[in-house]
Structure formats: C-alpha cells, structure tokens
N, CA, C and O atoms as a GROMACS GRO file, in nm:
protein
  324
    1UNK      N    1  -8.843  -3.283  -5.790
    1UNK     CA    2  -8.699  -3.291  -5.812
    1UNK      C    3  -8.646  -3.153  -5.846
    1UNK      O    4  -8.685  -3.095  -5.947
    2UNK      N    5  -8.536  -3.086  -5.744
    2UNK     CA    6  -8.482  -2.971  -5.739
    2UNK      C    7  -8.394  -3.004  -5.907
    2UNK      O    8  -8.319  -3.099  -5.928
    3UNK      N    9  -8.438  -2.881  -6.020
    3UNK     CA   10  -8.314  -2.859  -6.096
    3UNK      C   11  -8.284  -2.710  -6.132
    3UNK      O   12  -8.359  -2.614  -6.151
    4UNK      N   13  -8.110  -2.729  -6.136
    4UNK     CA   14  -8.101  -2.554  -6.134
    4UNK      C   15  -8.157  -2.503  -6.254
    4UNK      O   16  -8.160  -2.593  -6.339
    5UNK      N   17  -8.205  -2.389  -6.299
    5UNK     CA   18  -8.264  -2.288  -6.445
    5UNK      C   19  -8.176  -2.186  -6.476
    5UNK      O   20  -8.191  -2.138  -6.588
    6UNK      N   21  -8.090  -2.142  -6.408
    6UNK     CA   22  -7.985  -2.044  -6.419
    6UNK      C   23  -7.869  -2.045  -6.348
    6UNK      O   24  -7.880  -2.093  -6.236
    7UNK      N   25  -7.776  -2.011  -6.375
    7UNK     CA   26  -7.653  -2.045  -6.345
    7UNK      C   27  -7.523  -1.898  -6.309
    7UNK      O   28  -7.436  -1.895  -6.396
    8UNK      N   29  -7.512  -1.826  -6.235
    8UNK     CA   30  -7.388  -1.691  -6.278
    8UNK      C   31  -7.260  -1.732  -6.148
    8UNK      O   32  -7.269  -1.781  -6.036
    9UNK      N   33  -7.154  -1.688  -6.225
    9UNK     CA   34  -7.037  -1.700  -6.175
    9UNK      C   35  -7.033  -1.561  -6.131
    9UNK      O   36  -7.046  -1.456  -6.194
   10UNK      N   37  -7.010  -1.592  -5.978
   10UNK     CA   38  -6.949  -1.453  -5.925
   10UNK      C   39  -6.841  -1.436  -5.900
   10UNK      O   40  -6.761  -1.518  -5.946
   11UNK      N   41  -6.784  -1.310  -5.806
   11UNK     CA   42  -6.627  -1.300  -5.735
   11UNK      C   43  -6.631  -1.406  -5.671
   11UNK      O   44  -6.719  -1.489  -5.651
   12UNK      N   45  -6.519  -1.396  -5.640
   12UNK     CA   46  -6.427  -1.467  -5.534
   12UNK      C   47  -6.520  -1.620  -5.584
   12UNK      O   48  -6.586  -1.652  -5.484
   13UNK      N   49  -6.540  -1.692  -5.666
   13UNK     CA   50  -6.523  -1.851  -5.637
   13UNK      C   51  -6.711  -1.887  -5.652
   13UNK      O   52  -6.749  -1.999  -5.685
   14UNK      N   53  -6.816  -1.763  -5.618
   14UNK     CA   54  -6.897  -1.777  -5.582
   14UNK      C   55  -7.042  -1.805  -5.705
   14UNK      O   56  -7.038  -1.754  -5.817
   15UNK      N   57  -7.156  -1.890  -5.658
   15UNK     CA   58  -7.231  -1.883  -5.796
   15UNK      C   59  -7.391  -1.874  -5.761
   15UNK      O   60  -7.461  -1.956  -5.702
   16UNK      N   61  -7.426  -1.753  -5.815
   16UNK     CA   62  -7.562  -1.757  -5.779
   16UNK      C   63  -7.678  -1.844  -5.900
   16UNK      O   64  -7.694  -1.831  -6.021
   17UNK      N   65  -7.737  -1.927  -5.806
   17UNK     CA   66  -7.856  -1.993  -5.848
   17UNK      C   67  -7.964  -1.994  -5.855
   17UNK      O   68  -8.017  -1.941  -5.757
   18UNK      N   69  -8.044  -2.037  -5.939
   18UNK     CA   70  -8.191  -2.019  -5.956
   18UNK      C   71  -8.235  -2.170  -5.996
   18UNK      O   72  -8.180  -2.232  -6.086
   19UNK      N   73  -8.359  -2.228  -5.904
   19UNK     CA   74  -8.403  -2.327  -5.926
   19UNK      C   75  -8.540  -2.374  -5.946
   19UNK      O   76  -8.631  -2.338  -5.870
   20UNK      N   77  -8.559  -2.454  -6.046
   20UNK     CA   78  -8.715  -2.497  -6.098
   20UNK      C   79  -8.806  -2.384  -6.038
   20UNK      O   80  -8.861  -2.288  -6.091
   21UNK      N   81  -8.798  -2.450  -5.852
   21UNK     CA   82  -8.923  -2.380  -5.778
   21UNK      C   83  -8.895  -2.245  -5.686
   21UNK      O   84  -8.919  -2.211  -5.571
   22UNK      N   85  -8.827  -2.185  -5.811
   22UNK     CA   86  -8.804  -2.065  -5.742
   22UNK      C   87  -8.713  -1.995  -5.609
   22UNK      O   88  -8.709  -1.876  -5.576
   23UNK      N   89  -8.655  -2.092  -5.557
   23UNK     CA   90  -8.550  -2.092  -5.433
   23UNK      C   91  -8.430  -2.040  -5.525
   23UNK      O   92  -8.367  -2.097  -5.615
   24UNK      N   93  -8.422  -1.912  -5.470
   24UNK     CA   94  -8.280  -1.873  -5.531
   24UNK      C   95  -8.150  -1.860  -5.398
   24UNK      O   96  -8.170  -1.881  -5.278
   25UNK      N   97  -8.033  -1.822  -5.456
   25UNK     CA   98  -7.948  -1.794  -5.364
   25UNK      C   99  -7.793  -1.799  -5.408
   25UNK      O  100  -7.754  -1.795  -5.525
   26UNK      N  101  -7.730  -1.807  -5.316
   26UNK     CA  102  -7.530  -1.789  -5.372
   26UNK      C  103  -7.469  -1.935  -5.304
   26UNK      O  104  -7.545  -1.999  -5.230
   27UNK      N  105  -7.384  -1.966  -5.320
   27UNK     CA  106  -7.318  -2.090  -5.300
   27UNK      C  107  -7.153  -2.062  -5.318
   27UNK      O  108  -7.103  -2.056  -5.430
   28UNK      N  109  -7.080  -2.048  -5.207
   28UNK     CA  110  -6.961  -2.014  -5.211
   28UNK      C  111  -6.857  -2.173  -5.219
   28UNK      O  112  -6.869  -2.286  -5.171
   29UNK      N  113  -6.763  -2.107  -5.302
   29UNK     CA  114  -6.689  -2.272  -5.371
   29UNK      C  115  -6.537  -2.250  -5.341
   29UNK      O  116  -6.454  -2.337  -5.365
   30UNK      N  117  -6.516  -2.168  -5.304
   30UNK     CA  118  -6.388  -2.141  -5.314
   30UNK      C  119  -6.268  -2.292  -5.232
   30UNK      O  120  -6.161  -2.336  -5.275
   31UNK      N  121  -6.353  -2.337  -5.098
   31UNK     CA  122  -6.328  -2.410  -5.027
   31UNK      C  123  -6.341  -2.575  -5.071
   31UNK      O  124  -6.308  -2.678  -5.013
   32UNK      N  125  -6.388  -2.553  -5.173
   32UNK     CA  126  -6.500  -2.731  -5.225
   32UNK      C  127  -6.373  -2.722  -5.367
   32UNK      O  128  -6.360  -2.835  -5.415
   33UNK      N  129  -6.298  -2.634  -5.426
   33UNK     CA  130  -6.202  -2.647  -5.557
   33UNK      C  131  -6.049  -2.684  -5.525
   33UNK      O  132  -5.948  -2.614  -5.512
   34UNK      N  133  -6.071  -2.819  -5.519
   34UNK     CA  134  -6.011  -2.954  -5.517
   34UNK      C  135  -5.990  -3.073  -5.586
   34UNK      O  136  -6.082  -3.130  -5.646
   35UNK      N  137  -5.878  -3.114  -5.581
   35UNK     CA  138  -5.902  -3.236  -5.664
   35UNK      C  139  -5.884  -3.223  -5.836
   35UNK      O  140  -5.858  -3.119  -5.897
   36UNK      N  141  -5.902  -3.350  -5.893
   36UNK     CA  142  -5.856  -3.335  -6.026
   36UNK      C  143  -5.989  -3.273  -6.115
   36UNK      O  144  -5.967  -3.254  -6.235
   37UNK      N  145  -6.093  -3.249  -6.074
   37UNK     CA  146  -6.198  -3.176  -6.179
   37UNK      C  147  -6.212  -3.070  -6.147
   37UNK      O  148  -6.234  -2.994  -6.241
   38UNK      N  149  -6.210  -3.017  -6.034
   38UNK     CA  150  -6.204  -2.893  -5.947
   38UNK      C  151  -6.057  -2.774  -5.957
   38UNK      O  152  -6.054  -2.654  -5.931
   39UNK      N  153  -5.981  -2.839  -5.990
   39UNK     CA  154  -5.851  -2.795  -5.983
   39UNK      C  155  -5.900  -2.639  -6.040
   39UNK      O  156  -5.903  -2.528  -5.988
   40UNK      N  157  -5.940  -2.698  -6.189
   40UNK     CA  158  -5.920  -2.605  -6.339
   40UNK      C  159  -6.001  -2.468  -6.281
   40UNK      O  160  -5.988  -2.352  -6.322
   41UNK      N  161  -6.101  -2.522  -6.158
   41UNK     CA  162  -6.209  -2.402  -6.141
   41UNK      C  163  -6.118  -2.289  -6.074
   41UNK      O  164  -6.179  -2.183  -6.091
   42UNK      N  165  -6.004  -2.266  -6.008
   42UNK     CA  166  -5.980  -2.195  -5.973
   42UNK      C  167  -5.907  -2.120  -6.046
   42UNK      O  168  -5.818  -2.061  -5.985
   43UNK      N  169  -5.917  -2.097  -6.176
   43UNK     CA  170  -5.822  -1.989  -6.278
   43UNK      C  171  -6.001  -1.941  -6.288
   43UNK      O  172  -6.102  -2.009  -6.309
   44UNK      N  173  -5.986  -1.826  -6.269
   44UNK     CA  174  -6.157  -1.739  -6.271
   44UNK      C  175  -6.220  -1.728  -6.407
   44UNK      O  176  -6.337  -1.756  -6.433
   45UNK      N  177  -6.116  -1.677  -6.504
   45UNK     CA  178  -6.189  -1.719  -6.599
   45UNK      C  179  -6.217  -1.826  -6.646
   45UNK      O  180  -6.280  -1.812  -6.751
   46UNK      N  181  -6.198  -1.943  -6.614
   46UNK     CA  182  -6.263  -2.112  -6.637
   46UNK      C  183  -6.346  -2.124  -6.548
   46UNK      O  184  -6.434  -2.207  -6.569
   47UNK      N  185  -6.349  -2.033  -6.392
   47UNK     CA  186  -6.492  -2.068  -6.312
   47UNK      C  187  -6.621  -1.982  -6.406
   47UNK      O  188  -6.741  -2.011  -6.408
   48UNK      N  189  -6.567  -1.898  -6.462
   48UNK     CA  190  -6.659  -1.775  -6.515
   48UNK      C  191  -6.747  -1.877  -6.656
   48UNK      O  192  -6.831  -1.820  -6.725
   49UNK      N  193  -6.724  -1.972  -6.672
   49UNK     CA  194  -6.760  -2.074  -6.824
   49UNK      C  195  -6.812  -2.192  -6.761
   49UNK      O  196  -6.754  -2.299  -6.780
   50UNK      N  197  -6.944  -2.183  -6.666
   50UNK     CA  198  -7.040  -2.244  -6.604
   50UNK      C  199  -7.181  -2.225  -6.653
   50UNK      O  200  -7.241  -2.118  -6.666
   51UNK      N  201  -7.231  -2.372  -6.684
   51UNK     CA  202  -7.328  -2.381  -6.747
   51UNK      C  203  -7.432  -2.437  -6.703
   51UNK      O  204  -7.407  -2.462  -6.585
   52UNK      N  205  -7.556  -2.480  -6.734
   52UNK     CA  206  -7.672  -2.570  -6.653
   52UNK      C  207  -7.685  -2.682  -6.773
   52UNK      O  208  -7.717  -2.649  -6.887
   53UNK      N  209  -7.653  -2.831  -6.733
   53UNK     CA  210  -7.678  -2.897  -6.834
   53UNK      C  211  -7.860  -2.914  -6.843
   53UNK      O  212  -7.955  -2.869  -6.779
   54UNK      N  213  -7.842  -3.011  -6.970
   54UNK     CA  214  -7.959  -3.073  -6.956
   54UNK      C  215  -8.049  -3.163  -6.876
   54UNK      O  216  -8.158  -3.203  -6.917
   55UNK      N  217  -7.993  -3.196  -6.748
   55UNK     CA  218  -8.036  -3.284  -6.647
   55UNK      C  219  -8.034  -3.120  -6.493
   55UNK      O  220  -8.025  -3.151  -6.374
   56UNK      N  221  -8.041  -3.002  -6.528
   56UNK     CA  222  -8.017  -2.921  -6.464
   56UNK      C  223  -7.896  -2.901  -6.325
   56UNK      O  224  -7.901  -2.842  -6.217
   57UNK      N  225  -7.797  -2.980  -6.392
   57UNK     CA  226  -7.679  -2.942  -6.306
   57UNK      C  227  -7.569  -2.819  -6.348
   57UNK      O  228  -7.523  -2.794  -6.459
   58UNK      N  229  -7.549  -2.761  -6.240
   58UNK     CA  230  -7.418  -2.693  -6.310
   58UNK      C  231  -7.325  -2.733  -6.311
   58UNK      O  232  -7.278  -2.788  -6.211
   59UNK      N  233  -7.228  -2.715  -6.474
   59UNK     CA  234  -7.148  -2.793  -6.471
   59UNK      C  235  -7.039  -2.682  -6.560
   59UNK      O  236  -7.055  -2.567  -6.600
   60UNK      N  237  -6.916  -2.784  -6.567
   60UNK     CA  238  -6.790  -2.666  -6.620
   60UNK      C  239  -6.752  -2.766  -6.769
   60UNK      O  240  -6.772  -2.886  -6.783
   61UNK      N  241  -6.705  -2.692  -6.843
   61UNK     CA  242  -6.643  -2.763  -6.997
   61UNK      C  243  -6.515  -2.871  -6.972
   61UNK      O  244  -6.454  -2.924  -7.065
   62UNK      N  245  -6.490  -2.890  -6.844
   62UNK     CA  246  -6.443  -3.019  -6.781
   62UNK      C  247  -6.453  -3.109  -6.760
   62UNK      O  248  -6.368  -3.196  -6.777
   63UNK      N  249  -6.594  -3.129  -6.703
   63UNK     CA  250  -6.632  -3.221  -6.695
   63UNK      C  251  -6.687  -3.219  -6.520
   63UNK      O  252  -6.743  -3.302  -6.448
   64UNK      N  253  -6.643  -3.097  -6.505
   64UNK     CA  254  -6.664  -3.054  -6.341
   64UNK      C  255  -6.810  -3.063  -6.300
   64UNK      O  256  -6.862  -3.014  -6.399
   65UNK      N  257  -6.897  -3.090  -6.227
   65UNK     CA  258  -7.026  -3.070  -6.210
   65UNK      C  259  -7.055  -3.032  -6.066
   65UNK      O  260  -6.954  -3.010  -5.998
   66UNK      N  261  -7.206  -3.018  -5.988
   66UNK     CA  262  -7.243  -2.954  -5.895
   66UNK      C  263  -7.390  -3.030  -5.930
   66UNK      O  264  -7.444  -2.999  -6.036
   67UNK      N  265  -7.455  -3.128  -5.843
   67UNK     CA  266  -7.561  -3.179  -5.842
   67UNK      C  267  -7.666  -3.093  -5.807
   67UNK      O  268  -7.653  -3.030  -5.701
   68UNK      N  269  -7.761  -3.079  -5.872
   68UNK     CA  270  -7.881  -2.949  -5.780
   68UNK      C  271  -7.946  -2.996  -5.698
   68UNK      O  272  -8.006  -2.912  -5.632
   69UNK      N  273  -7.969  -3.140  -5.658
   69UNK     CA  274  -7.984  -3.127  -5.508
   69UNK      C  275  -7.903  -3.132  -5.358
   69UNK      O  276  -7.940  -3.155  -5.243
   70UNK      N  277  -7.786  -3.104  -5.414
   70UNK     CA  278  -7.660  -3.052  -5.268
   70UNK      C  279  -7.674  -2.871  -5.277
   70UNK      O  280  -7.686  -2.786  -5.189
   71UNK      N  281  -7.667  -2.863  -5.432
   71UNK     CA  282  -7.702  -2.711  -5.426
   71UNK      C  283  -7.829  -2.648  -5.348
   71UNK      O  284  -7.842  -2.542  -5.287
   72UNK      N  285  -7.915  -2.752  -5.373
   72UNK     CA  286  -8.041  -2.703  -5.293
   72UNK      C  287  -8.069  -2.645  -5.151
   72UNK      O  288  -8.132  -2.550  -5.106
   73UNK      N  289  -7.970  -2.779  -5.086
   73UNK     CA  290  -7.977  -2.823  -4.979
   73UNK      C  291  -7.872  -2.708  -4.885
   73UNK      O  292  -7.879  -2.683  -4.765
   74UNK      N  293  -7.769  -2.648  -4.993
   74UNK     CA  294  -7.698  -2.580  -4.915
   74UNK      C  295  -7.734  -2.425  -4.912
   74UNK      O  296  -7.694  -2.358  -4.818
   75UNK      N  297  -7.806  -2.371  -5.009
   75UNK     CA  298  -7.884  -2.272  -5.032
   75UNK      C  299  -8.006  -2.258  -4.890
   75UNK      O  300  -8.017  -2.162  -4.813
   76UNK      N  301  -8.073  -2.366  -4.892
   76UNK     CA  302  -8.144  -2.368  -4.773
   76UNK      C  303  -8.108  -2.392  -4.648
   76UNK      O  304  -8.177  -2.379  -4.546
   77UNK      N  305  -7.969  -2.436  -4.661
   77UNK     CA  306  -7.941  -2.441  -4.467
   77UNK      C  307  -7.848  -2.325  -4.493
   77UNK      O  308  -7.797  -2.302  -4.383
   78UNK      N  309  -7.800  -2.243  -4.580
   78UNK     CA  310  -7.783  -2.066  -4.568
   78UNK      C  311  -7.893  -1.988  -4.501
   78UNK      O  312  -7.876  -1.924  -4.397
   79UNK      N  313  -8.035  -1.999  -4.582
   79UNK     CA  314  -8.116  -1.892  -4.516
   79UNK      C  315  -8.201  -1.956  -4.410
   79UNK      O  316  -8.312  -1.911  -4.380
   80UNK      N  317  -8.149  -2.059  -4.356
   80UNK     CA  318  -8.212  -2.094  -4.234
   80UNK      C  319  -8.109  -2.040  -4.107
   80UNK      O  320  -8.162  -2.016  -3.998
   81UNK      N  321  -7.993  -2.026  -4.120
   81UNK     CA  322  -7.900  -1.953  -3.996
   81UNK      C  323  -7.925  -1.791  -3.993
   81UNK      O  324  -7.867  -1.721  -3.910
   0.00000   0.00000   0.00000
C-alpha cells in the first residue's frame, strides 16, 4: 500500500512527493483546484500549509485531501511518457 512520507508545496499549484517505496516525483494541481474543498487551495499561501496525515495522505487544514494512491498512479504515468 502506496503512502506519501513527505509532502512540499511548490510554484505555480505544484507538490513534490515522496512515497513509502521510494517513487518520488511532482504532481501539478493547478487544474484539479475546484470545487468547495479545493477552492481555498488556490490562495498560495493556504496551498503552501500541506501536510501528510496519519493514514499518509496529503492533506490541507480544510479538510482538502489527495489519496496516495491517485498520487501514485499519476507520478508513474508522468515518468512513463
């Protein structure tokens, strides 16, 4: 079971990850910040206050989250193109 171990907010929207087994990579969000939990992420400093819970998701003081295995999944069909 993929869970994230580290968590950083980058420019533009973006968040690099680190997971259990070592698969790292970036995950661009800018396009996915929508909707009523997503909204808040686009003032940068509230994307910049991203955390890894205890079930290893990243998540925002919202209530916003990011499952680590879509993160996984999209990290790896990045460095497969």
């Amino acid at each position: 079971m993929e869970r994230v171990v580290f968590a950083r907010a980058l420019p533009e929207f973006r968040l690099e990850v680190e997971f259990n087994h070592g698969r790292k990579g970036e995950v661009a969000l800018e396009d996915r910040l929508f909707g009523p939990m997503f909204e808040p992420l686009k003032n940068p400093e509230f994307f910049q206050r991203v955390p890894v819970d205890e079930f290893g998701a990243v998540c925002w003081p919202n209530g916003a989250g990011l499952a680590p295995d879509s993160l996984y999944r999209t990290i790896g069909s990045a460095k497969k193109s």
